[in-house]
C-alpha positions in Angstrom: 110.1 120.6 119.8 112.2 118.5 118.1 116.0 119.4 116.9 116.0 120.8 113.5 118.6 118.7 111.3 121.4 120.9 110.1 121.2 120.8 105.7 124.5 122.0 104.7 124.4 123.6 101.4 127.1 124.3 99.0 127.2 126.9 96.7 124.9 128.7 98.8 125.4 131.8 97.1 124.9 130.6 94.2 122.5 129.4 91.4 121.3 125.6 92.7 122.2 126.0 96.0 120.6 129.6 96.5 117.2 128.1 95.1 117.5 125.3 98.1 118.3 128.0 100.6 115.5 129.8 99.5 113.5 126.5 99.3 114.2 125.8 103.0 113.8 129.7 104.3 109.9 128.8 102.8 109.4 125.5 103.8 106.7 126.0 106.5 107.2 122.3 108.6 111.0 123.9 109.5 112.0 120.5 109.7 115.7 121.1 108.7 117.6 124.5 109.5 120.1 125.8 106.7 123.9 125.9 106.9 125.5 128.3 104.4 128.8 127.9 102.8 130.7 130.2 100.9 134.2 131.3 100.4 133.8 134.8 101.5 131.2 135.0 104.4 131.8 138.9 103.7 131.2 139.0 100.4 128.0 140.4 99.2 126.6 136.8 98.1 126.6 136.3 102.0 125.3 139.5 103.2 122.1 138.6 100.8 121.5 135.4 102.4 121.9 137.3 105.8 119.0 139.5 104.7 116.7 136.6 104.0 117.1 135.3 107.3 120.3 132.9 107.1 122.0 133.1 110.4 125.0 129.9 109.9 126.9 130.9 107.2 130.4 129.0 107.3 133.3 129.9 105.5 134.6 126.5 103.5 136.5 125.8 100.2 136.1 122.8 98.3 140.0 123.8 97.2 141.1 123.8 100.9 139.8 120.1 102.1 140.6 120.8 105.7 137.8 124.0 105.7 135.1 121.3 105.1 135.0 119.0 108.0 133.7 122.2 110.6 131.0 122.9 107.9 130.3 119.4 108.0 130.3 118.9 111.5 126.5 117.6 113.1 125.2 117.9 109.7 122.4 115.7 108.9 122.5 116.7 105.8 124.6 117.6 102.3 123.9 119.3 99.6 127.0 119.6 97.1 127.1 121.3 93.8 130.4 122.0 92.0 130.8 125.0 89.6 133.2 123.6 86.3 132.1 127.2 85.2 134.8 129.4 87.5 137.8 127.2 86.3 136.5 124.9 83.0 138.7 121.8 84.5 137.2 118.1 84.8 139.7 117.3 86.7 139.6 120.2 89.4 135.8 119.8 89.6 136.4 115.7 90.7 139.0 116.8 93.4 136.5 119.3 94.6 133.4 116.4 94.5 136.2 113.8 95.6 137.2 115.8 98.9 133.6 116.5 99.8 133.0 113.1 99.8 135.8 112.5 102.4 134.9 114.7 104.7 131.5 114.1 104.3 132.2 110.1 105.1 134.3 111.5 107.8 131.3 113.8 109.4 128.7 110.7 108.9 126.4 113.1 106.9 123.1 111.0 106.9 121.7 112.0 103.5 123.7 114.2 100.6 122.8 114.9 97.6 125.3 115.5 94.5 124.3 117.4 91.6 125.6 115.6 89.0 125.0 115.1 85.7 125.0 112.0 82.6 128.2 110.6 81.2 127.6 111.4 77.7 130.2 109.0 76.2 127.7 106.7 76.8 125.7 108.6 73.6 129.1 109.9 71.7 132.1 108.0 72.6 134.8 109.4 72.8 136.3 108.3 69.5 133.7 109.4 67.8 134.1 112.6 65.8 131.2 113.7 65.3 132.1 116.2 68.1 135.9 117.6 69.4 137.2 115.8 72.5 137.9 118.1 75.4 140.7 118.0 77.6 142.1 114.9 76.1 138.9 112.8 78.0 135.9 114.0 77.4 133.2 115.2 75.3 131.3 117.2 77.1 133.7 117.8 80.7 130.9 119.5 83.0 129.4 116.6 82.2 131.7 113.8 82.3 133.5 114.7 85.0 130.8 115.0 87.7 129.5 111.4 86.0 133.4 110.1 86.7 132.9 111.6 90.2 129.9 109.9 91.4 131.7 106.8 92.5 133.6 109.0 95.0 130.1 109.2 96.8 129.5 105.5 96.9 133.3 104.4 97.7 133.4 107.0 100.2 130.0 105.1 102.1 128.5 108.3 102.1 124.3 107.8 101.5 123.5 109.6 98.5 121.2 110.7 95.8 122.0 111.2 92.6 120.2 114.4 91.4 121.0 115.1 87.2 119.3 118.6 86.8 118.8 120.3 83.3 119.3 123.5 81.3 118.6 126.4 83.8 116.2 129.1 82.5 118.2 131.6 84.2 120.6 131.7 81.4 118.6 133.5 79.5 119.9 136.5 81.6 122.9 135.3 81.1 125.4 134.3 78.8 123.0 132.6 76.7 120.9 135.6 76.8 118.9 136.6 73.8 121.3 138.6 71.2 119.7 141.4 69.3 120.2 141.6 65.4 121.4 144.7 63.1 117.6 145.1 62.3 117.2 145.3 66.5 115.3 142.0 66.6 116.0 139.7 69.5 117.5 135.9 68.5 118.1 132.3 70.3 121.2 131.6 68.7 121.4 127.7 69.8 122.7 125.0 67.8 119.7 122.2 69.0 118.0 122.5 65.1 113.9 120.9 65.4 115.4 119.1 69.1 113.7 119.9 72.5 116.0 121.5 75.6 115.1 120.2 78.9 114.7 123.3 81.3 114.4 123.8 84.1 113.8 127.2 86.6 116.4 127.2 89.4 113.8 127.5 92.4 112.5 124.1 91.1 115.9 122.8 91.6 116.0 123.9 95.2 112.4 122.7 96.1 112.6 118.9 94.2 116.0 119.1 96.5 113.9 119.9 99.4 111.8 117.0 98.5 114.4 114.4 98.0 115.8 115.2 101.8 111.8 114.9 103.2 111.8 111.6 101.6 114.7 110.3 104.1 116.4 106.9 102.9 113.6 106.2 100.3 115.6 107.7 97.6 119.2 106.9 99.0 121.5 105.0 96.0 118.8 106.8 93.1 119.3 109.0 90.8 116.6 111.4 90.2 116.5 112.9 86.7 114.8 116.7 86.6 113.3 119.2 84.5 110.5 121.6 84.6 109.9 121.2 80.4 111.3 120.0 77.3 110.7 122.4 74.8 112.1 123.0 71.2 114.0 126.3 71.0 111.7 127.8 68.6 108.8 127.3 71.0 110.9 129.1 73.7 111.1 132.0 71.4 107.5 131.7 70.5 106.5 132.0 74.5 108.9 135.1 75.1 107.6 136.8 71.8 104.5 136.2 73.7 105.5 137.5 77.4 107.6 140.6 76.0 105.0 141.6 73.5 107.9 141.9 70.6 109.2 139.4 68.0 111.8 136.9 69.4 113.3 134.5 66.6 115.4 131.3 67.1 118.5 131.3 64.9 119.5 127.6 64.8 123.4 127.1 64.1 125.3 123.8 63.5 127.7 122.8 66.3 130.5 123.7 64.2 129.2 127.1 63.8 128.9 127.8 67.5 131.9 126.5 68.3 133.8 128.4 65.6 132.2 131.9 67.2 135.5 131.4 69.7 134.4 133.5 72.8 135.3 131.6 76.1 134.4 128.0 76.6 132.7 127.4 73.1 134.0 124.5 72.5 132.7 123.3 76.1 128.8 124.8 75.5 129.3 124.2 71.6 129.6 120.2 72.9 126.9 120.2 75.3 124.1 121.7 72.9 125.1 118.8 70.4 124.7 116.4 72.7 121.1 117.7 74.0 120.3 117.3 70.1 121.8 114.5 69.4 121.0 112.3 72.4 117.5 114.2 73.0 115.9 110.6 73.2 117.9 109.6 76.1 118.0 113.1 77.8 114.2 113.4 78.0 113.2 110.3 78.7 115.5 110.2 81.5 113.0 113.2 82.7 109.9 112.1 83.5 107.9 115.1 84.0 105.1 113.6 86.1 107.5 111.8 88.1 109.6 115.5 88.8 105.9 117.1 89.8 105.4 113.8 92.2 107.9 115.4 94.3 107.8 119.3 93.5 103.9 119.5 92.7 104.7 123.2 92.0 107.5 122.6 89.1 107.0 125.5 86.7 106.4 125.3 82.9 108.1 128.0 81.1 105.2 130.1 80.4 104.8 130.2 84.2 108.1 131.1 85.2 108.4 133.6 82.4 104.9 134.8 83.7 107.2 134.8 87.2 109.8 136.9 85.6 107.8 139.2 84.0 109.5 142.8 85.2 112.8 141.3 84.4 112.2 140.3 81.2 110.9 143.9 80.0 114.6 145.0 81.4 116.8 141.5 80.2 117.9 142.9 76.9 118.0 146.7 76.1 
């Protein structure tokens, strides 16, 4: 039997690269075999990939460069994802990207893939006020700053593919969560007005990643643009009034009025949904539906993964 190659996967314990772990515990050819890294190998994040089977799980920080050559070492494989979310700072997430980079150049990894995402100056520059600049460079910095990254890759010689994801449907258990009214009615307060959201369930991340790395050097230097749907909010509400049997409404703000609501990184998500409404064009077309399902033939709709989440959604929102 032939050697399985060694996929590292970063962020293993978390949203993207938990759906590829659990893409490559399924995949039935066992091509590849998984390396895990996280911070804490102790930490509970760990001991649940130990329960689904994941035996190499390496301790490495994207913060500590000299942790991420022995995660990278006889890797075939990379798959890096960089979480602006635990910090908010452009600039820490490129020193993250920019030292994996290194020592992936450094390992010869054969084939990673950064999960990056659109520059979207290229829609709103940055003079343009119809949205706040963010940390004096950007308009939308989880954005921009893995865009400003992805020359790190290429510099670096390392062979890569580009992989741009979309809004995960997870975060509607999350902090974008339905919000229940005074009358006790469920809302999706979003500030996207009559303009479709690209969405995307995380599993589908992990598979069409899956994919990418079956294809070998056929998609090396492209950038692969995914989503499962692009939907317009009020449909979304219109499918979940439908799964949880009770009324779900969308409540469509302006920008301005989501930012102004002032909880924690506003400004940052306040940004982002104005750009999916104002560069909707651009966004979808960039994801070409058929072209996502030519590699993941499963990608989910999101009537079928709300029919996939069906128990949790009856619990979501007390």
């Amino acid at each position: 039997m032939a050697e399985k190659k060694i996929i590292t996967v970063f962020g293993a314990t978390g949203q993207q690269g938990g759906g590829l772990v659990r893409a490559l515990l399924a995949d039935r050819d066992e091509e590849f075999a998984i390396r895990a890294v996280t911070r804490d190998p102790d930490g509970e994040g760990a001991q649940e990939l130990k329960r689904l089977g994941v035996t190499d799980i390496v301790r490495a920080d994207m913060d500590d460069p000299p942790t991420l050559a022995p995660a990278l070492e006889h890797t075939y494989g990379a798959y890096v994802v960089t979480n602006f979310w635990e910090h908010m700072s452009a600039e820490r997430e490129k020193t993250q990207a920019h030292a994996v980079a290194d020592a992936a150049s450094h390992a010869g990894v054969q084939h990673a893939i950064w999960s990056t995402l659109e520059d979207t100056r290229a829609c709103i520059p940055l003079d343009d006020d119809r949205m706040p600049t963010l940390q004096e460079h950007y308009k939308v910095s989880h954005f921009d700053g893995k865009a400003e990254a992805d020359h790190y890759f290429t510099d670096e010689g390392v062979p890569t593919t580009f992989l741009r994801s979309a809004f995960y449907w997870e975060n509607l258990f999350g902090v974008f969560a339905p919000q229940r009214g005074d009358d006790g009615a469920l809302r999706l307060v979003f500030p996207m007005g009559d303009s479709r959201l690209s969405g995307i369930a995380v599993d589908d991340i992990g598979k069409t990643a899956l994919a990418v790395f079956r294809r070998g050097t056929d998609l090396i230097g492209a950038t692969v643009s995914i989503a499962g749907e692009h939907l317009k909010v009020a449909d979304m509400a219109a499918a979940l009034t439908e799964a949880l049997g009770e009324p779900v409404r969308y409540r469509p703000l302006t920008a301005d009025e989501y930012r102004a609501q002032g909880h924690p990184g506003a400004d940052e998500t306040g940004n982002m949904f104005q750009y999916y409404a104002e560069c909707e064009e651009r966004f979808t077309a960039a994801r070409d539906l058929a072209a996502v399902r030519d590699l993941n033939p499963g990608l989910q709709d999101f009537a079928t993964w709300l029919a996939g989440h069906h128990d949790r959604l009856r619990t979501a929102w007390p």
